[in-house]
N, CA, C and O atoms as CSV, one atom per row, in Angstrom:
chain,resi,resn,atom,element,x,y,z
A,1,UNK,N,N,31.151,-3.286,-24.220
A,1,UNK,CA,C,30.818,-1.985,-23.687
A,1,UNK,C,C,30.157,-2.116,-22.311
A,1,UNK,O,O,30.634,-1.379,-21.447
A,2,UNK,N,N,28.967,-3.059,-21.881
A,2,UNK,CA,C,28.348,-3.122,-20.501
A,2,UNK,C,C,29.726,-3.674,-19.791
A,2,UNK,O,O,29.994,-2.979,-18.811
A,3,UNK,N,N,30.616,-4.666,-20.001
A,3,UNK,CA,C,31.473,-4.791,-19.135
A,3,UNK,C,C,32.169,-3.482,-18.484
A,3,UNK,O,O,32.181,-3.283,-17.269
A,4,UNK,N,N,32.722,-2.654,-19.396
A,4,UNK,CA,C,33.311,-1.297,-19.461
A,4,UNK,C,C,32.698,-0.528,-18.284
A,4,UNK,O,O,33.253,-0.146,-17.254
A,5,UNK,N,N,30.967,-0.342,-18.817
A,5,UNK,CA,C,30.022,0.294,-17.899
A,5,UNK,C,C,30.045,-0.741,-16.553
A,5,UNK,O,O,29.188,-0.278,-15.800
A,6,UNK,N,N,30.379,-1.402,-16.204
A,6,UNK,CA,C,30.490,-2.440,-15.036
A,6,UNK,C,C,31.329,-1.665,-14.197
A,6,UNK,O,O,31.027,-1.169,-13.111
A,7,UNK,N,N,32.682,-1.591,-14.950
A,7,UNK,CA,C,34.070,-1.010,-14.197
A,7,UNK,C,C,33.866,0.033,-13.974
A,7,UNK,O,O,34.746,0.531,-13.272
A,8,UNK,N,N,32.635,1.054,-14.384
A,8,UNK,CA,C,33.000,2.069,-13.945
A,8,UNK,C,C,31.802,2.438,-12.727
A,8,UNK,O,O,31.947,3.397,-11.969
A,9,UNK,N,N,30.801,1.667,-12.684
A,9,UNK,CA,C,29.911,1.317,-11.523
A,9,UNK,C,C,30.926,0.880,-10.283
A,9,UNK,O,O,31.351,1.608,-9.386
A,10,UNK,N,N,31.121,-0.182,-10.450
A,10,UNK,CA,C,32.249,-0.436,-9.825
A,10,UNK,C,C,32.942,0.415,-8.903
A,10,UNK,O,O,32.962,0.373,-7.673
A,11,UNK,N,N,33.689,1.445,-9.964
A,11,UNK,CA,C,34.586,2.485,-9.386
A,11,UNK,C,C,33.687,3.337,-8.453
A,11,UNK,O,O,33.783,3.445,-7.230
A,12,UNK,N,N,32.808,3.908,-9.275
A,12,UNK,CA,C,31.486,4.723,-8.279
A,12,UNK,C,C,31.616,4.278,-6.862
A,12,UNK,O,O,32.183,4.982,-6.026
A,13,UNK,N,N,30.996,2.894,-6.532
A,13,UNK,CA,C,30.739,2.646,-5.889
A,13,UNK,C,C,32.075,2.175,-4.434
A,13,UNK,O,O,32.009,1.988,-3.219
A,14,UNK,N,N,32.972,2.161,-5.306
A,14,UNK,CA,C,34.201,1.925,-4.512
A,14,UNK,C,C,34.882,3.126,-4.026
A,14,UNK,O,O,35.649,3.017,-3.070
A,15,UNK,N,N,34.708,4.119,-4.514
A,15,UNK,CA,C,35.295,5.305,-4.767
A,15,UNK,C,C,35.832,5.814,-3.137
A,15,UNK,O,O,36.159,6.978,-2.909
A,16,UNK,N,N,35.852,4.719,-2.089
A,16,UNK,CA,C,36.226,4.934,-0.730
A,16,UNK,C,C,37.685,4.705,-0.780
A,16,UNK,O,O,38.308,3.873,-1.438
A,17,UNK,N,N,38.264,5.934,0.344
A,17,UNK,CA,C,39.434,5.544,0.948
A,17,UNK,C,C,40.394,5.886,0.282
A,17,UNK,O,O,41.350,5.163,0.004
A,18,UNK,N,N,40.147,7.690,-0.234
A,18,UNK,CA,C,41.525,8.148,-0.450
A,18,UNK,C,C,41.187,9.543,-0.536
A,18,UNK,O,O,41.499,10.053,0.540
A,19,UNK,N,N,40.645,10.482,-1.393
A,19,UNK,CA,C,40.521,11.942,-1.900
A,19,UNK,C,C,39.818,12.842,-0.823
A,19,UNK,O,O,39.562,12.569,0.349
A,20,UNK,N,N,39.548,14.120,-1.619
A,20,UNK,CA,C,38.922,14.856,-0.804
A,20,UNK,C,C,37.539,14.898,-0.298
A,20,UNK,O,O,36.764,15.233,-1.194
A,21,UNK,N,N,36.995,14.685,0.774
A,21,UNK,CA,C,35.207,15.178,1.128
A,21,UNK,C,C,35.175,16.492,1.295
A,21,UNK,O,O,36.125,17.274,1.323
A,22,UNK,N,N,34.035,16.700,1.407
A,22,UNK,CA,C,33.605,18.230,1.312
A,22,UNK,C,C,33.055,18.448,2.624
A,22,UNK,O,O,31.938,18.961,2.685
A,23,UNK,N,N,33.722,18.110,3.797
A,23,UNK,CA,C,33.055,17.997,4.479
A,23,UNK,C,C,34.365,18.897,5.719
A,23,UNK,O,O,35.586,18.904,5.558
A,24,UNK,N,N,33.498,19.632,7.006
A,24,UNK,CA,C,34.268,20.611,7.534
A,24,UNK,C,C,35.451,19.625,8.214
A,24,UNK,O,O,35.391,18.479,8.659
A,25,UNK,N,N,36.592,20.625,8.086
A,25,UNK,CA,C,37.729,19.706,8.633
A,25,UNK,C,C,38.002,19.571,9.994
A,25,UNK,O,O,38.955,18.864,10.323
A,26,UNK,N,N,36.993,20.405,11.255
A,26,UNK,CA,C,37.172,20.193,12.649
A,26,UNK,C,C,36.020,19.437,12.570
A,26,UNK,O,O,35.240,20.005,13.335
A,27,UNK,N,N,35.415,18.398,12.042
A,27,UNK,CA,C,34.714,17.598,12.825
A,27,UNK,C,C,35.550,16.058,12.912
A,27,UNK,O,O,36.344,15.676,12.052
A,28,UNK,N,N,35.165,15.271,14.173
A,28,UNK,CA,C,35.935,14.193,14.339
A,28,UNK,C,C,35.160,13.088,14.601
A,28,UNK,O,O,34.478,12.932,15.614
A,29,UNK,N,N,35.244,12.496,13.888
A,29,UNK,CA,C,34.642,11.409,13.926
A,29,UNK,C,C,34.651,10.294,14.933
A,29,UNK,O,O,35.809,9.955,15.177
A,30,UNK,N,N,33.661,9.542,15.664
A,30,UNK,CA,C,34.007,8.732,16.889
A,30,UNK,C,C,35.159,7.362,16.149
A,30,UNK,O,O,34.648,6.243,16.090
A,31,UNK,N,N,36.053,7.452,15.833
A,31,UNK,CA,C,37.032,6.570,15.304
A,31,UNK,C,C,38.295,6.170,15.766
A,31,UNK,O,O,39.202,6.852,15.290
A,32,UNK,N,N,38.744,5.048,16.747
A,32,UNK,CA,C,39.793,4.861,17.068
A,32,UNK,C,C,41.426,4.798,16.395
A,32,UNK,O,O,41.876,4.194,15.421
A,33,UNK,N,N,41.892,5.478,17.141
A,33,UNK,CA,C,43.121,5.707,16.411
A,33,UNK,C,C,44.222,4.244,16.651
A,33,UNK,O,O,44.666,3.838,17.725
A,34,UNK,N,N,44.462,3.645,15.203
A,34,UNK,CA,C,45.722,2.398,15.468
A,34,UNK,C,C,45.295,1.384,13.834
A,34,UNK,O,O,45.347,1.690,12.642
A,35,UNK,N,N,45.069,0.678,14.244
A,35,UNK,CA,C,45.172,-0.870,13.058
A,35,UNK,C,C,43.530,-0.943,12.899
A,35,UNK,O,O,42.636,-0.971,13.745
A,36,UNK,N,N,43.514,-0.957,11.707
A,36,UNK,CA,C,41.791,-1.805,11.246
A,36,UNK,C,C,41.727,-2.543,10.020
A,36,UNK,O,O,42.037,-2.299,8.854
A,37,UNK,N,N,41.290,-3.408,10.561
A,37,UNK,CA,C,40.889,-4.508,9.416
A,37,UNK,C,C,39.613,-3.927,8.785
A,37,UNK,O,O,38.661,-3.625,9.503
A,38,UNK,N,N,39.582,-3.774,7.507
A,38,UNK,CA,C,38.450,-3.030,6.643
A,38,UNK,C,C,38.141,-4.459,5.430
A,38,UNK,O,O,38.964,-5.143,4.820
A,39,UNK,N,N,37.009,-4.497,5.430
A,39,UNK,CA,C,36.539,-6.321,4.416
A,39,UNK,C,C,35.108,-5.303,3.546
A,39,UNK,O,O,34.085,-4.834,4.044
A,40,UNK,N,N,35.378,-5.282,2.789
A,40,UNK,CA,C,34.537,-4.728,1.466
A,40,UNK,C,C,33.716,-5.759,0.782
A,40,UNK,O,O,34.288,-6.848,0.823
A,41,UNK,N,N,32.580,-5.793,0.169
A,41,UNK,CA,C,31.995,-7.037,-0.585
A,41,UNK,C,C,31.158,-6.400,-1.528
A,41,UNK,O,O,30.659,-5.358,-1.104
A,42,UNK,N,N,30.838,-6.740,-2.756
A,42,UNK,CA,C,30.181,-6.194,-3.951
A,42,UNK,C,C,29.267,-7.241,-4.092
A,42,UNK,O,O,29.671,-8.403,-4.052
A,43,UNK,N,N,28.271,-7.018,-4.228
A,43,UNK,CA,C,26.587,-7.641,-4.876
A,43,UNK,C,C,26.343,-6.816,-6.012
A,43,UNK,O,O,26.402,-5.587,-5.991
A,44,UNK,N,N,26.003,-7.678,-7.229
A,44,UNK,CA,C,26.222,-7.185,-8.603
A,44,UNK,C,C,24.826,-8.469,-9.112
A,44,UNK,O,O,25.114,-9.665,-9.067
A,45,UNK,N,N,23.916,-8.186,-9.398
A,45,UNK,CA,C,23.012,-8.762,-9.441
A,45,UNK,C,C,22.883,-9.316,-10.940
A,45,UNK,O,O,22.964,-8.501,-11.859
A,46,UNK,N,N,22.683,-10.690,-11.219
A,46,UNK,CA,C,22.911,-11.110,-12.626
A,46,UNK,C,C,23.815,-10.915,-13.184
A,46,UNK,O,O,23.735,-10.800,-14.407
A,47,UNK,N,N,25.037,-10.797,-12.534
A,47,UNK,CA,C,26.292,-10.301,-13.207
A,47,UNK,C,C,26.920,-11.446,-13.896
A,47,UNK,O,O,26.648,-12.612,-13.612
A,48,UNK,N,N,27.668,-11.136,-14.702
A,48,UNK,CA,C,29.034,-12.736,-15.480
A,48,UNK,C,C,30.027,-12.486,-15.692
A,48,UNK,O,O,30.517,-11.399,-15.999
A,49,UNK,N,N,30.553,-13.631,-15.537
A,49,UNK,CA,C,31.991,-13.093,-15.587
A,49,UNK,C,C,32.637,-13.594,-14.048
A,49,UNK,O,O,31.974,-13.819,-13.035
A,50,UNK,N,N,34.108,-13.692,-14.201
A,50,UNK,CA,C,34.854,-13.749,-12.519
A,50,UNK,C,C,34.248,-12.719,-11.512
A,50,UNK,O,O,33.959,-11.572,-11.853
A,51,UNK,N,N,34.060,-13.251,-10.133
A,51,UNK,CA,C,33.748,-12.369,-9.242
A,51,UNK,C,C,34.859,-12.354,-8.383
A,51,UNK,O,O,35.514,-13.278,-7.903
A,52,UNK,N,N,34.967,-10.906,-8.259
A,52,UNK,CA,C,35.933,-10.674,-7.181
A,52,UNK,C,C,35.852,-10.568,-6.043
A,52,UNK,O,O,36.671,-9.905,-5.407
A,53,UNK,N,N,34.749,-11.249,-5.435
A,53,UNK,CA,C,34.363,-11.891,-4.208
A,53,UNK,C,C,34.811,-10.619,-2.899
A,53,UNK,O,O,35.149,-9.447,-3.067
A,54,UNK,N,N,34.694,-11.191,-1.962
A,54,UNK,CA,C,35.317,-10.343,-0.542
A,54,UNK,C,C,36.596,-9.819,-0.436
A,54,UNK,O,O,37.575,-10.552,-0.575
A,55,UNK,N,N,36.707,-8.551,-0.188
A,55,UNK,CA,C,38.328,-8.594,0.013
A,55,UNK,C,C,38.653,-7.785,1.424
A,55,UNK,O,O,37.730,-7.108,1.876
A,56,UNK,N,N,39.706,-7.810,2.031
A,56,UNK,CA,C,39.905,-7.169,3.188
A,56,UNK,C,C,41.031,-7.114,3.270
A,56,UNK,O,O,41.722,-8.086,2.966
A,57,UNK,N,N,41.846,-5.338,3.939
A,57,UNK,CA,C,42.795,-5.373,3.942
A,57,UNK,C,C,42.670,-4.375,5.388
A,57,UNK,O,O,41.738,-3.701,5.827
A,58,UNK,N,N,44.519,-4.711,6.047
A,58,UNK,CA,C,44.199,-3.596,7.494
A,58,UNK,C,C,45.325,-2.557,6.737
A,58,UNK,O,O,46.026,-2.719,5.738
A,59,UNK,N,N,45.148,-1.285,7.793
A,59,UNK,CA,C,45.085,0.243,7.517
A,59,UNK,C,C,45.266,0.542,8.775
A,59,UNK,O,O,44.685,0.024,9.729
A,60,UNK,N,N,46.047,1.352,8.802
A,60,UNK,CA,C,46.188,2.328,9.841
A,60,UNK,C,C,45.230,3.545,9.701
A,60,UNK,O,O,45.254,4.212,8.667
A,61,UNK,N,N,44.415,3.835,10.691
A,61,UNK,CA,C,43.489,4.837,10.958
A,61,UNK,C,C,43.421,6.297,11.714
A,61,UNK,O,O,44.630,6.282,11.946
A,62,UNK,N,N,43.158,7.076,12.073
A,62,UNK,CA,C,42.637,8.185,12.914
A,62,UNK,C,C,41.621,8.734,12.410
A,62,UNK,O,O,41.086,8.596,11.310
A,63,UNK,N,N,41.341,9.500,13.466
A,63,UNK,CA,C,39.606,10.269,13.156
A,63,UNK,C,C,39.653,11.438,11.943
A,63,UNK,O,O,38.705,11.990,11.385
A,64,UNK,N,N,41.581,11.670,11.671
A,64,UNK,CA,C,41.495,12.758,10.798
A,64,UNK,C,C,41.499,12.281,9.238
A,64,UNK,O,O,41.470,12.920,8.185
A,65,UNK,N,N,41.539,11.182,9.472
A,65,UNK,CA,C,41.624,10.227,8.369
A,65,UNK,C,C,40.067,10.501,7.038
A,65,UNK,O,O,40.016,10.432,5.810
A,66,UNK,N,N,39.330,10.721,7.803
A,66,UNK,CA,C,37.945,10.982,7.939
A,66,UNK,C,C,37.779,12.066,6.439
A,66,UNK,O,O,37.015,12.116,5.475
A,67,UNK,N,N,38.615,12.604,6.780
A,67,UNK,CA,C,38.533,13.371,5.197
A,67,UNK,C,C,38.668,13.230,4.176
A,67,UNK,O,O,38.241,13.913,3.246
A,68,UNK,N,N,39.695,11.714,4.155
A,68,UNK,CA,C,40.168,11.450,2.863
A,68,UNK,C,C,39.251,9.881,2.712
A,68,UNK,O,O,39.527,8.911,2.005
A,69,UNK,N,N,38.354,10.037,3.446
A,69,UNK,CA,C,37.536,8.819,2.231
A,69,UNK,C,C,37.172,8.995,1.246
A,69,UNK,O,O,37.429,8.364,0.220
A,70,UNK,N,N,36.323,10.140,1.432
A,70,UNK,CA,C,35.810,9.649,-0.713
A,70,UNK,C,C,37.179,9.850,-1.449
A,70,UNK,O,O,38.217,10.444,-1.155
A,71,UNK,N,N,36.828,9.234,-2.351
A,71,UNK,CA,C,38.476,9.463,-3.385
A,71,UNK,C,C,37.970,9.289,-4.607
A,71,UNK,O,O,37.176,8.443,-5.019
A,72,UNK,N,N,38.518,10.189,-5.154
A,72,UNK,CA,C,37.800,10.593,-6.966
A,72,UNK,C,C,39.469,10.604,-7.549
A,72,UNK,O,O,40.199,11.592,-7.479
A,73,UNK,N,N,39.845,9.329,-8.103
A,73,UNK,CA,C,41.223,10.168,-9.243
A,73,UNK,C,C,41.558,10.773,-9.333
A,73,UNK,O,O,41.449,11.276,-8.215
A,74,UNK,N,N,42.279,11.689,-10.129
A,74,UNK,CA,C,42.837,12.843,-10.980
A,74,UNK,C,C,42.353,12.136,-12.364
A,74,UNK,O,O,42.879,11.146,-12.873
A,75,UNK,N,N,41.200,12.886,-12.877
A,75,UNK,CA,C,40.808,12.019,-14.086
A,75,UNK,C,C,40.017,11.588,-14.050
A,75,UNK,O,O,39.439,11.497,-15.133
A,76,UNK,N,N,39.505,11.130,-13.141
A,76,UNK,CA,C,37.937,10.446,-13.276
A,76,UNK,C,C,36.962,10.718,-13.816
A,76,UNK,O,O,37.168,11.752,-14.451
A,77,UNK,N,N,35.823,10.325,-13.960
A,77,UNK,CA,C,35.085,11.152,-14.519
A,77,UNK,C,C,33.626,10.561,-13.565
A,77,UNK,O,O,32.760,9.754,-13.902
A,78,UNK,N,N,33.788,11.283,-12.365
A,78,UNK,CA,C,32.902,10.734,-11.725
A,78,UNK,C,C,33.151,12.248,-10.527
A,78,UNK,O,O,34.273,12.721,-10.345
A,79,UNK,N,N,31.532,12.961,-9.641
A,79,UNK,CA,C,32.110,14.241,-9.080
A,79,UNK,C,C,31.299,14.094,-7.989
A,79,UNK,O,O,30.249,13.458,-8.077
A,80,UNK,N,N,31.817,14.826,-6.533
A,80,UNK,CA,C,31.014,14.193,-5.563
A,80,UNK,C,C,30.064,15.579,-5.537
A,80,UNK,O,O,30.360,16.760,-5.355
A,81,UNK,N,N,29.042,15.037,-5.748
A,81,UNK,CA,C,27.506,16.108,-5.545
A,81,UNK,C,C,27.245,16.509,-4.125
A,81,UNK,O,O,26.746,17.551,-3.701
A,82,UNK,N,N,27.592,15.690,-3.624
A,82,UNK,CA,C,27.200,16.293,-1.980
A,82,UNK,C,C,27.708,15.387,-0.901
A,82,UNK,O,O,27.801,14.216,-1.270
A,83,UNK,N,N,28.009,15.591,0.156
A,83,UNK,CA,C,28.939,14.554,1.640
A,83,UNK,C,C,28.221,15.734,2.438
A,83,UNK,O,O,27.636,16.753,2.069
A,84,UNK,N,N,28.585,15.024,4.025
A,84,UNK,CA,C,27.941,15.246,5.246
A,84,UNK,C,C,29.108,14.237,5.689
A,84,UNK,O,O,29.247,13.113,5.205
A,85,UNK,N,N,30.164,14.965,6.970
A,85,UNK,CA,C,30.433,13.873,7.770
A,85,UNK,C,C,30.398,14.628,9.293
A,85,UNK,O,O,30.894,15.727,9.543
A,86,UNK,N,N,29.696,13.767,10.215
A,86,UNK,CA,C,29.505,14.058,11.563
A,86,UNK,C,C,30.214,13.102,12.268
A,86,UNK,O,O,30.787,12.172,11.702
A,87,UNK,N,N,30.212,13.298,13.666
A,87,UNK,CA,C,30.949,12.241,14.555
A,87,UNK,C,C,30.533,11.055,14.397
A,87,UNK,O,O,31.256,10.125,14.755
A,88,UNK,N,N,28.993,10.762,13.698
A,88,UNK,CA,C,28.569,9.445,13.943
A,88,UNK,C,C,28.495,8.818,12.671
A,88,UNK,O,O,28.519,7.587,12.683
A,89,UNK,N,N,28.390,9.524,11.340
A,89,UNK,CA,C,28.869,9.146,10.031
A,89,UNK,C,C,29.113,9.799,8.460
A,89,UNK,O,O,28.351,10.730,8.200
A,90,UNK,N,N,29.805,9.529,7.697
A,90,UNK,CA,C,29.517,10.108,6.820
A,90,UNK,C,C,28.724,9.603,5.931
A,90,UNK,O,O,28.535,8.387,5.930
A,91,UNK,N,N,28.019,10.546,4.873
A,91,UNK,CA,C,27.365,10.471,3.752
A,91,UNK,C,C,27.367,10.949,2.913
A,91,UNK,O,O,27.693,12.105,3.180
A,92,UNK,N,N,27.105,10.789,1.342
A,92,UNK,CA,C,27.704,11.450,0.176
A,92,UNK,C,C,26.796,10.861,-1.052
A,92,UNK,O,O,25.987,9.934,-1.074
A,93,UNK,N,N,27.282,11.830,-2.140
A,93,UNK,CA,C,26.549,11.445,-3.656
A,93,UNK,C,C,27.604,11.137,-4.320
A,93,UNK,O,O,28.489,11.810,-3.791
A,94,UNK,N,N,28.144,10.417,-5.313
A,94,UNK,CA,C,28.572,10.894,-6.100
A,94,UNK,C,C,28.236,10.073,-7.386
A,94,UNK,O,O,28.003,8.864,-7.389
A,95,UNK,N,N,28.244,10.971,-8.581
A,95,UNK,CA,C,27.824,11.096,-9.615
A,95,UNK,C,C,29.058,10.708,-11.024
A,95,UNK,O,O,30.115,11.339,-10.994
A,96,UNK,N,N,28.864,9.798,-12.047
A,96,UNK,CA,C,29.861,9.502,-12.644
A,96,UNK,C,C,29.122,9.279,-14.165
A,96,UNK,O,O,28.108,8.669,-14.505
A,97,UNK,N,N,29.998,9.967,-14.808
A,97,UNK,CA,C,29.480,9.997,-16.508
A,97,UNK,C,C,30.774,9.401,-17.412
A,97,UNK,O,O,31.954,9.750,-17.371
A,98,UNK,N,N,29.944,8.098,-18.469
A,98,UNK,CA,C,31.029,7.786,-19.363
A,98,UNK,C,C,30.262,7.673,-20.728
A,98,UNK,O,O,29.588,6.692,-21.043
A,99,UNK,N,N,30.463,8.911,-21.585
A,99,UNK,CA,C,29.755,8.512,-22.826
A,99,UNK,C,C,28.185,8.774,-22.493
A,99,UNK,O,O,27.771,9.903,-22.227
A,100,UNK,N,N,27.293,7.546,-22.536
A,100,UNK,CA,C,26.280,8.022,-22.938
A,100,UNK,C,C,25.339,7.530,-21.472
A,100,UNK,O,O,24.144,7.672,-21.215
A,101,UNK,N,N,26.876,6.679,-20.405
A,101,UNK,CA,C,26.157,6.241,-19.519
A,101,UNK,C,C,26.480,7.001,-18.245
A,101,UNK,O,O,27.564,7.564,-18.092
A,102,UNK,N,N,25.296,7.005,-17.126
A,102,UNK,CA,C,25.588,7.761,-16.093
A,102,UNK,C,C,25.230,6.878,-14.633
A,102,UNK,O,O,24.275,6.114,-14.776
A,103,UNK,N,N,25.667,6.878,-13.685
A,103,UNK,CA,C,25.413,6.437,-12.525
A,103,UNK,C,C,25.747,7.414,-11.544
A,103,UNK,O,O,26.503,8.384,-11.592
A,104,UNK,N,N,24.863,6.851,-10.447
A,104,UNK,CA,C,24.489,7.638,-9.034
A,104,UNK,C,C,24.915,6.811,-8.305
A,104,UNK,O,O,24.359,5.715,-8.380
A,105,UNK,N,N,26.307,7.001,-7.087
A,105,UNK,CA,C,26.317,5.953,-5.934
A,105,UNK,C,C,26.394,6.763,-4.766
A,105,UNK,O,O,27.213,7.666,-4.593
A,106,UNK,N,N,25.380,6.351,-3.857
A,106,UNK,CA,C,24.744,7.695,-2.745
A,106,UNK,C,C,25.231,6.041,-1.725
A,106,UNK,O,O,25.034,4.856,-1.995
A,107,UNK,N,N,26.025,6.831,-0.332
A,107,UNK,CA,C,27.048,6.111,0.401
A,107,UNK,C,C,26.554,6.286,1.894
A,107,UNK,O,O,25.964,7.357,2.039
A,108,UNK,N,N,26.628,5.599,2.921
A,108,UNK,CA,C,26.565,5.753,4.087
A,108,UNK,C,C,27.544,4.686,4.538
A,108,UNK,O,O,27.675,3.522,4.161
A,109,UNK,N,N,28.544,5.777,5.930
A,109,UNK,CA,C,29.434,4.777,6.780
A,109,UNK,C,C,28.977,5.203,8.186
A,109,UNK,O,O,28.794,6.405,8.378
A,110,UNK,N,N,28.748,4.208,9.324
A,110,UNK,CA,C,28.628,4.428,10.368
A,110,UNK,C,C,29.579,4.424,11.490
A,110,UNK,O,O,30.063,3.322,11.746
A,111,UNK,N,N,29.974,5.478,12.259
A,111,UNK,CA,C,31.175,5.247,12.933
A,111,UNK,C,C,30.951,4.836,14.087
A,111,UNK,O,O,30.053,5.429,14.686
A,112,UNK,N,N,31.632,3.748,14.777
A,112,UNK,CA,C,31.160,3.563,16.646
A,112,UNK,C,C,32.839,3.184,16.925
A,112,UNK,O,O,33.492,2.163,16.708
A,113,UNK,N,N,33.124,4.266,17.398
A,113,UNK,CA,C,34.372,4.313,17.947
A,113,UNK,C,C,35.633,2.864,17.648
A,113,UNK,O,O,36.841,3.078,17.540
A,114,UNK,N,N,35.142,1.772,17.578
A,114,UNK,CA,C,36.350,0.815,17.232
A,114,UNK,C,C,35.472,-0.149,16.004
A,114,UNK,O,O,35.804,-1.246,15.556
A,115,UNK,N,N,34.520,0.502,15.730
A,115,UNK,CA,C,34.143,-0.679,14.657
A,115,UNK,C,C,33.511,0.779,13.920
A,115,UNK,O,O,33.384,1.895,14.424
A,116,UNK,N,N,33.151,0.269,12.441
A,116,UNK,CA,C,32.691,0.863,11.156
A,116,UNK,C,C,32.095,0.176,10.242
A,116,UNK,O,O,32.639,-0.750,9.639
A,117,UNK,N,N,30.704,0.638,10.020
A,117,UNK,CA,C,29.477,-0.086,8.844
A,117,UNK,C,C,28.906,0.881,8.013
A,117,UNK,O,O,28.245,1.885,8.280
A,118,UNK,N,N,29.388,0.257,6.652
A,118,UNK,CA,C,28.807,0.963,5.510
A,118,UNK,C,C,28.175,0.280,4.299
A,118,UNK,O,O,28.283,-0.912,4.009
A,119,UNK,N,N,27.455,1.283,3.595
A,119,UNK,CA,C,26.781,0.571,2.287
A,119,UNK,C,C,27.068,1.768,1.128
A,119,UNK,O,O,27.296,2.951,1.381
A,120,UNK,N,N,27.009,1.247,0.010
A,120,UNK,CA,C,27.510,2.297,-0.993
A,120,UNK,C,C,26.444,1.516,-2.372
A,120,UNK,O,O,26.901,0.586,-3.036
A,121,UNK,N,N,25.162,2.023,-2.595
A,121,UNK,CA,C,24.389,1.774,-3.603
A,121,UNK,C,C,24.190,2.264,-4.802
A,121,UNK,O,O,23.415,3.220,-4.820
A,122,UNK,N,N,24.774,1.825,-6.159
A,122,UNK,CA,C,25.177,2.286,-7.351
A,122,UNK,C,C,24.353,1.807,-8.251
A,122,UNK,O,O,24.103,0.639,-8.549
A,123,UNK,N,N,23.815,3.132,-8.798
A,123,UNK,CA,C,22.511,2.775,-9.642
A,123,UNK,C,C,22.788,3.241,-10.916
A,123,UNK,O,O,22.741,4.457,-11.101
A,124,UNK,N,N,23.190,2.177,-12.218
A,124,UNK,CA,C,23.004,2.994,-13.988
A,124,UNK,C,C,21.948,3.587,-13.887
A,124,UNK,O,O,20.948,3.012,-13.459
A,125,UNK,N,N,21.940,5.050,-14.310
A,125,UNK,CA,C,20.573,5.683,-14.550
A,125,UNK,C,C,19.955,5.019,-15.836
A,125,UNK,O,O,20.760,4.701,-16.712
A,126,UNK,N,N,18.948,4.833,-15.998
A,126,UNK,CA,C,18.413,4.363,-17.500
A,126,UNK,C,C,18.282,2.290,-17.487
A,126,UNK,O,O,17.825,1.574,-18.378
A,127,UNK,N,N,18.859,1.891,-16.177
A,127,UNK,CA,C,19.519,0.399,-16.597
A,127,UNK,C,C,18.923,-0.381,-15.484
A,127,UNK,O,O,18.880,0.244,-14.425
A,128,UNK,N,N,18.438,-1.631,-15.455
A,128,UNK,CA,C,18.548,-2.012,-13.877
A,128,UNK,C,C,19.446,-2.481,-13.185
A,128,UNK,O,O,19.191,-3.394,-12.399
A,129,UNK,N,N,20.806,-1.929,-13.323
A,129,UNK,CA,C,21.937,-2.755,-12.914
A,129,UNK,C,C,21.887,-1.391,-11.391
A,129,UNK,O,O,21.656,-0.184,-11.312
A,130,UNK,N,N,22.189,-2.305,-10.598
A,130,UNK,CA,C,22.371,-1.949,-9.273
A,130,UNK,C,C,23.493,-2.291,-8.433
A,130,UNK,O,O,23.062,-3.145,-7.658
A,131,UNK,N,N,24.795,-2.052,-8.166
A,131,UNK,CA,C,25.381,-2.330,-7.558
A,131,UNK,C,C,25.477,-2.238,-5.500
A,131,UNK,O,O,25.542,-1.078,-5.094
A,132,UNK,N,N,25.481,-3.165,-4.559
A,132,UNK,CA,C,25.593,-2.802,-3.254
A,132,UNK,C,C,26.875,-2.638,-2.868
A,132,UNK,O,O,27.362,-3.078,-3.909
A,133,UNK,N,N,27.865,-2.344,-2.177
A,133,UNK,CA,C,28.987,-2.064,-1.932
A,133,UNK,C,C,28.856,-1.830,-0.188
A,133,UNK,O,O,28.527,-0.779,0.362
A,134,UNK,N,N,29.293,-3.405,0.623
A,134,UNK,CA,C,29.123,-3.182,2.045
A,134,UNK,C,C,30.781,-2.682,2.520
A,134,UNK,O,O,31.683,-2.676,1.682
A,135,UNK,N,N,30.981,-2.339,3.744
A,135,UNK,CA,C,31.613,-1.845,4.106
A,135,UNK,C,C,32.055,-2.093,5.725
A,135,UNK,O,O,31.362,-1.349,6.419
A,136,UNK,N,N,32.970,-2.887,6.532
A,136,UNK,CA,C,32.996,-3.372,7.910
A,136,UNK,C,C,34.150,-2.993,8.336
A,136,UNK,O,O,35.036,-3.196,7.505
A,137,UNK,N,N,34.532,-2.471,9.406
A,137,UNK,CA,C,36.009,-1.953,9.991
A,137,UNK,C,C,36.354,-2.418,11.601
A,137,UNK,O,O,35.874,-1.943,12.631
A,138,UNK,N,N,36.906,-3.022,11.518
A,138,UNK,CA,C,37.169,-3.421,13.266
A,138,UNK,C,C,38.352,-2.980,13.736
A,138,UNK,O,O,39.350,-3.211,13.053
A,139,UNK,N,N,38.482,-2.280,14.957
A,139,UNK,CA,C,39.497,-2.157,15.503
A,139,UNK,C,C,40.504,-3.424,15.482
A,139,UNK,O,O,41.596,-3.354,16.045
């Protein structure tokens, strides 16, 4: 079952780079438009088990892109409580319930026109499991 509750911390905290934000659709973010290499890394503290270490993949980008970071399934069971995205970054809550367990992963990405830095901190309510979730984008 904590493994289970792992995957879905996990997801929380990953939950970048696809669905809807709530956030107004004429704002634009300082973000170059073309190729970015995006490298993700998870810190999972006392964790066991295989780690799935660093991963990085490139993406084609624009500033309108900007809307579809957070990404929640069809199904999930995880809801975004609140986002903010301005030219210089976005920020967000979101909130995820399975059963009897609940987590909070509250997100910041920073935009500077050809590069991008983020952190995404996922907390079991009730647990001390803490997940970090960094975030790097280079033109």
């Amino acid at each position: 079952m904590r493994a289970c509750f792992l995957r879905l911390l996990a997801m929380a905290g990953g939950l970048l780079l696809a669905s809807a934000a709530q956030a107004a659709p004429e704002v634009q973010p300082r973000l170059k438009t073309g190729n970015w290499r995006i490298a993700v890394s998870m810190e999972v503290p006392n964790a066991t088990g295989p780690s799935t270490g660093p991963s990085q993949h490139d993406r084609c980008l624009n500033a309108s892109d900007t809307r579809n970071l957070l990404m929640i399934p069809p199904g999930a069971a995880c809801t975004i409580r609140e986002s903010k995205l301005t030219a210089d970054q976005l920020t967000w809550t979101v909130s995820c319930v399975q059963g009897p367990y609940t987590s909070v992963a509250t997100g910041r990405i920073d935009f500077m026109d050809t590069k991008f830095e983020g952190r995404i901190l996922t907390v079991a309510q009730g647990t001390d499991i803490r997940i970090t979730t960094r975030l790097a984008g280079r033109y």
